[in-house]
N, C-alpha and C positions, 0 to 999 in steps of 0.2 A: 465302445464301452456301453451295456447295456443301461437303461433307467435303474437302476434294482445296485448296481455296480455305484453306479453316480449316487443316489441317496447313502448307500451304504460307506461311499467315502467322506461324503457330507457329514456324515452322524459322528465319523471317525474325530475331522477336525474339530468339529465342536465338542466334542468330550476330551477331547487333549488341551484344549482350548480354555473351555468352561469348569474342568475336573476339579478337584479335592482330594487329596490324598487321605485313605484310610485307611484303617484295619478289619476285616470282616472276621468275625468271630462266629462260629458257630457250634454250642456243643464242648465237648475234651479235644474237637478237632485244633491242630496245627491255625494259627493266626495268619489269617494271607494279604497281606499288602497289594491293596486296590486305591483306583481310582472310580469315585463315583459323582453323580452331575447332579444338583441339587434341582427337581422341577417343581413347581408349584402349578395349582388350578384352583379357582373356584366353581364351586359347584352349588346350581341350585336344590333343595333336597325338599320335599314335601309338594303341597297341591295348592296349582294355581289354577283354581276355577274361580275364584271371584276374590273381593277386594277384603273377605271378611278369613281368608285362609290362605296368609301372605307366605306362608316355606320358611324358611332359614338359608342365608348362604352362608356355607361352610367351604373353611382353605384346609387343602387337601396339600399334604406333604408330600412329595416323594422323590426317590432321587432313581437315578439312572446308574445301570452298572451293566459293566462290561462282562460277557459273559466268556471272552480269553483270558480274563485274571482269576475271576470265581465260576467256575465252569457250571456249578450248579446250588445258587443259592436258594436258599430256606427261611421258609417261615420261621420268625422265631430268633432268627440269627441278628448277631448286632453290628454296627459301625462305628467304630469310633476316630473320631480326624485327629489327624496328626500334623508335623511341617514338614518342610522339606527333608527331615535328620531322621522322620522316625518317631518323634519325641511327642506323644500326647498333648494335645492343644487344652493348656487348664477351661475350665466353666466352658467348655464345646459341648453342646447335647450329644450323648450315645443313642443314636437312631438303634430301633427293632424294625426288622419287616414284618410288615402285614399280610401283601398280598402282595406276587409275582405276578405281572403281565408281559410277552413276548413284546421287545418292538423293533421288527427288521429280522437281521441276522443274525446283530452278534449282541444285543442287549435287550435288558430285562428293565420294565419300568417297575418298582416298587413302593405301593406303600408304607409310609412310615409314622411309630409314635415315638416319643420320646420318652 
């Protein structure tokens, strides 16, 4: 089994693992029942050259999605979680994407706002 195989199945158990059930919405398009993997980061954002121009650290939202259930996600498009039935999770945030990022083979890391 090549390295590329091994990470690729690694990614798998963890998102079946780590997943959330939702609904991607995007558009008049049909509602597709996904699994997506909630990631966070922080990031530092501005200039550190000295003690008098300290940046901002900013948490970066984003969640992970499979790109076998939503073949081709869009900016703009929404999430919304649900339970095991289907049934919208009341006061759950409905995530937007921001920004598509490739990661691997079969997923897409995406920014997100609420």
């Amino acid at each position: 089994m090549s390295w590329r195989a091994v990470k690729q199945s690694a990614r798998d158990i963890v998102h079946k693992t780590m997943g959330h059930p939702c609904v991607y919405q995007y558009g008049v398009a049909d509602p597709v029942n996904c699994t997506v993997r909630h990631h966070s980061k922080s990031a530092y954002i501005g200039d550190d050259t000295d003690e008098f121009s300290p940046g901002l650290l900013s948490q970066l939202n984003r969640v992970i999605v499979d790109l076998r259930e939503v073949p081709s996600p869009q900016r703009g498009a929404t999430l919304t979680f649900v339970d095991e039935l289907g049934v919208v999770i009341p006061h759950a945030p409905v995530l937007t994407l921001r920004t598509i990022n490739p990661q691997g083979e079969h997923y897409v890391m995406c920014e997100v706002t609420q």
